[in-house]
Residue, then its C-alpha position, 0 to 999 in steps of 0.5 A: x494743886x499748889x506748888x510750894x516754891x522752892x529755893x534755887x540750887x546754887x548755880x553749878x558755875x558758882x560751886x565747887x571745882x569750877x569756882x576754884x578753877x575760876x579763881x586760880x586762873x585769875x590768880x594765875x594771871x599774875x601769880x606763878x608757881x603757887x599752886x598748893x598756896x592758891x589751894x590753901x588759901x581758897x580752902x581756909x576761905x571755904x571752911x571760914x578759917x584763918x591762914x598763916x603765910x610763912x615765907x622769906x621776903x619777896x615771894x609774894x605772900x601780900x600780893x598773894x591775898x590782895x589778889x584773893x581779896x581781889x577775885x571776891x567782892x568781898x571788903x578787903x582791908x590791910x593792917x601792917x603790924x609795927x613795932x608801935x602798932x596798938x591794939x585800939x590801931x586794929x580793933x577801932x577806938x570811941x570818939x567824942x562827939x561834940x556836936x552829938x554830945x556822946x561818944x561814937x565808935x570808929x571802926x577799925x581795919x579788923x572790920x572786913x571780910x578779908x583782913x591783910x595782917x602784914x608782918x604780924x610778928x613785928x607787933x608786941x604780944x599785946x597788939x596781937x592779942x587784939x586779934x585773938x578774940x576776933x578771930x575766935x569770936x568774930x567780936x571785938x570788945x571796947x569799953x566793956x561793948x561787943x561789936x560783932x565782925x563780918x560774918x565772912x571775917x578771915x584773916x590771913x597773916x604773913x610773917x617771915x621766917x628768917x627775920x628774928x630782930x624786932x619780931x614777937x614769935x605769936x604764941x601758941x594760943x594765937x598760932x592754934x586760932x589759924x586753921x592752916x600755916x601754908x609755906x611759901x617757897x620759891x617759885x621754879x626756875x620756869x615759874x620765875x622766868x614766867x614772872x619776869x615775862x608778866x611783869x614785863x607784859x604790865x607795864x605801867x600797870x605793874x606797881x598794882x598788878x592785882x588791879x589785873x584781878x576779875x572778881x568771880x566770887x560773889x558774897x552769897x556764893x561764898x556764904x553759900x559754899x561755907x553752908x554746904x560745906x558745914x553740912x557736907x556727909x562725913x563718915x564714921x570711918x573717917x572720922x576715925x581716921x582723924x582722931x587715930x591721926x591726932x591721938x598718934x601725934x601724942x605718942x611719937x616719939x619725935x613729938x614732944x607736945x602733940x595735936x589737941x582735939x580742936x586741931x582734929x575739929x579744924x582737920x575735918x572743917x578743912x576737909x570738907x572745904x576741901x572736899x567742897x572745892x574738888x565737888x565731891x559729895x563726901x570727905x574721903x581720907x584724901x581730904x584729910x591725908x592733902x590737909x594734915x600738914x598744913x593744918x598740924x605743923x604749927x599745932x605740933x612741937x618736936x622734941x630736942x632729939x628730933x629738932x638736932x636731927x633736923x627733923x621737921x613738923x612736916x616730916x613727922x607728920x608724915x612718919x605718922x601717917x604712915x603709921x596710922x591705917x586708911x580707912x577703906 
């Protein structure tokens, strides 16, 4: 009798719950103290979506992503938004070829599977709207020509939060594109001193700390993730629970313009990703309770009332879930 080969299951140490601890104990090698950002970031990679890395100067958002990008054999390239940056600086630019006697195109740093847009508010609207279909389409468009991205294409963006002179605020068109806005605070007392310690341990290599970095993604298995993350189960009473959480967002009252239906599509692809990384066979309402604040706090506006009372998006979401049943 014939046998039909068969495809080779994903290996088990390249998925799941032991890829992501492989990945942050290489981060953790020269990262301290963000251990939700590391779970953030790995889970926009999952579910094939975009970051958003908000924090003050110094707690190291860009290293943060060069030692992603450094723990993947993925192609890493780095855009630092200016004042001055243009759109043809990000997406590439055809050039006259004398010797050829046509016009070639040359690629721009958007061509990657992990793009570093530093400082992105510090670029005018125009630049940053190079950026829009990209991230939607995974396609740039120059002189009337489409050329498709990197089917691995993530960005993930910095910007910093108390800097507003010579800063363009994204616009929300372009803020809801991220599937996640991940904050990233100051390091515990204990994380700091640990960082001093590390830093110290490098010596001469401590300019270039993600030099330290172990590769231990592979592009297939990557690739890989994100499929069985797609096709992951999803139940009915949790996918419930996810509108119930988006429609409540439009009628609390602290919020004035509430979550849109692709907001509840990035919240499930986040928690299945999720659910992917923690080997789970299903998305359970943890998933989607662990995510929601980072997927919706940059989809939500509050009210003037609210804002007065120094209520945050973060503390609305949480009023309203709250409110809103666990599926059992």
């Amino acid at each position: 009798m014939n046998i039909e080969p068969q495809e080779d299951p994903i290996p088990e140490e390249t998925t799941g719950r032991t890829l992501a601890s492989q990945v942050q104990e290489q981060l953790q090698t020269v990262i301290s103290g963000q251990e939700s950002v590391i779970q953030g970031l790995l889970t926009c990679l999952v579910a094939g979506g975009h970051a958003l890395l908000e924090g003050v100067p110094g707690v190291a958002k860009t290293l943060l992503v060069k030692c992603l990008a450094a723990s993947s054999d993925c192609d890493y390239s780095r855009i630092q938004f200016t004042p001055d940056l243009m759109p043809n600086d990000i997406t590439g630019v055809n050039i006259y070829d004398q010797n050829e006697n046509r016009f070639q195109f040359r690629k721009g740093p958007v061509f990657g599977d992990i793009v570093l847009a530093d400082e992105i508010n510090r670029a005018p609207a125009k630049t940053q709207a190079a950026l829009l279909e990209a991230m939607q389409e995974k396609q740039v468009s120059i002189d009337g020509e489409r050329h498709a991205l990197s089917e691995l294409f993530t960005v993930v963006a910095t910007q910093n939060p108390v800097d507003y002179e010579g800063t363009y605020p994204l616009p929300e068109a372009q803020l809801d594109r991220f599937l996640m806005k991940l904050h990233v605070p100051y390091p515990s007392e204990d994380a700091e001193l640990e960082i001093l310690q590390r830093m110290h341990a490098l010596g001469d290599a401590a300019p270039k700390p993600e030099q330290q970095i172990q590769a231990v993604i592979q592009r297939n298995d990557l690739a890989a993730m994100r499929s069985q993350a797609r096709a992951l189960p999803i139940e009915a009473p949790v996918m419930q629970y996810i509108i119930s959480i988006i429609r409540k967002s439009r009628s609390l009252q602290s919020i004035a313009l509430g979550a849109s239906p692709r907001a509840a599509v990035m919240l499930m692809d986040a928690a299945k990703a999720l659910a992917v990384l923690r080997a789970k066979e299903f998305v359970t309402p943890d998933e989607v309770q662990t995510l929601a604040c980072p997927v919706l706090r940059h989809r939500i506006r509050l009210t003037p009332e609210a804002e007065v009372e120094g209520l945050s998006p973060d503390s609305c979401i949480q009023e309203l879930l709250q409110q809103v049943p666990i599926p059992r």
